[in-house]
N, C-alpha and C positions, 0 to 999 in steps of 0.2 A: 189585949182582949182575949182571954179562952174562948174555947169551945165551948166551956159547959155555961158560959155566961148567956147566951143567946139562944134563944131556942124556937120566939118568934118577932118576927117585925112585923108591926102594924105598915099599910103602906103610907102613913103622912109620917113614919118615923124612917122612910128607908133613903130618904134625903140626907139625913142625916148621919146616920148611920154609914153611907158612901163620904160622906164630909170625912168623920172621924175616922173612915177607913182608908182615908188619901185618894179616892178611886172614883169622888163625883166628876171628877173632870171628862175622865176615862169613859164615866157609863153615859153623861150627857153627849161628848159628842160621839160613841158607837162605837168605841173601840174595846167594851163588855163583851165577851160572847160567851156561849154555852160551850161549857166545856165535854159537852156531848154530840153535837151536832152542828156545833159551830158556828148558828146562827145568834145574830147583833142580840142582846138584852134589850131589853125597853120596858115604859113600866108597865105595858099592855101585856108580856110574854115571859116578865120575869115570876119562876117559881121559888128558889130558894139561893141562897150562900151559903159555902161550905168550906173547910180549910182542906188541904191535903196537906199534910205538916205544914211548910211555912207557907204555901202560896194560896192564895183567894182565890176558890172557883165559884162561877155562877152556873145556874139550870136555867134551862126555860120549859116551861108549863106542858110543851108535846109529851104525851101519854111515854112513849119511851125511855124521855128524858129524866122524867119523873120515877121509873121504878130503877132505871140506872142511878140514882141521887140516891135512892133509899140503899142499892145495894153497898153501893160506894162508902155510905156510914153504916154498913154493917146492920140494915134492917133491911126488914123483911117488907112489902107493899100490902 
């Protein structure tokens, strides 16, 4: 799956999406974290997925983490 394929996940598609991404297991039992602040993902706190070349990082939704995420893909907030 590219980058450029995904740009938003509804959240009754982000089950799935974690299926096809081998990482439902992962995010269900908490072993997801921000890779900004390093706290647990959940679907109450998760803000985005992102690649860094080959590895899958998550956000979560704190105001921070959120313009870190933007600059990280090279935008702006």
């Amino acid at each position: 799956m590219s980058e450029k394929e995904i740009q938003a996940v509804y959240d009754e598609d982000l089950s799935k999406l974690l299926t096809d991404l081998g990482l439902k297991e992962d995010f269900d039992s908490g072993k997801i974290k921000c890779a900004f602040c390093g706290d647990i993902i959940t679907l109450e706190n998760f803000f985005s997925i992102f690649s860094d070349g080959e590895k899958i990082k998550f956000s979560c939704k704190k105001e921070d983490c959120r313009v870190k995420v933007s600059k990280e893909n090279g935008k702006s907030s």
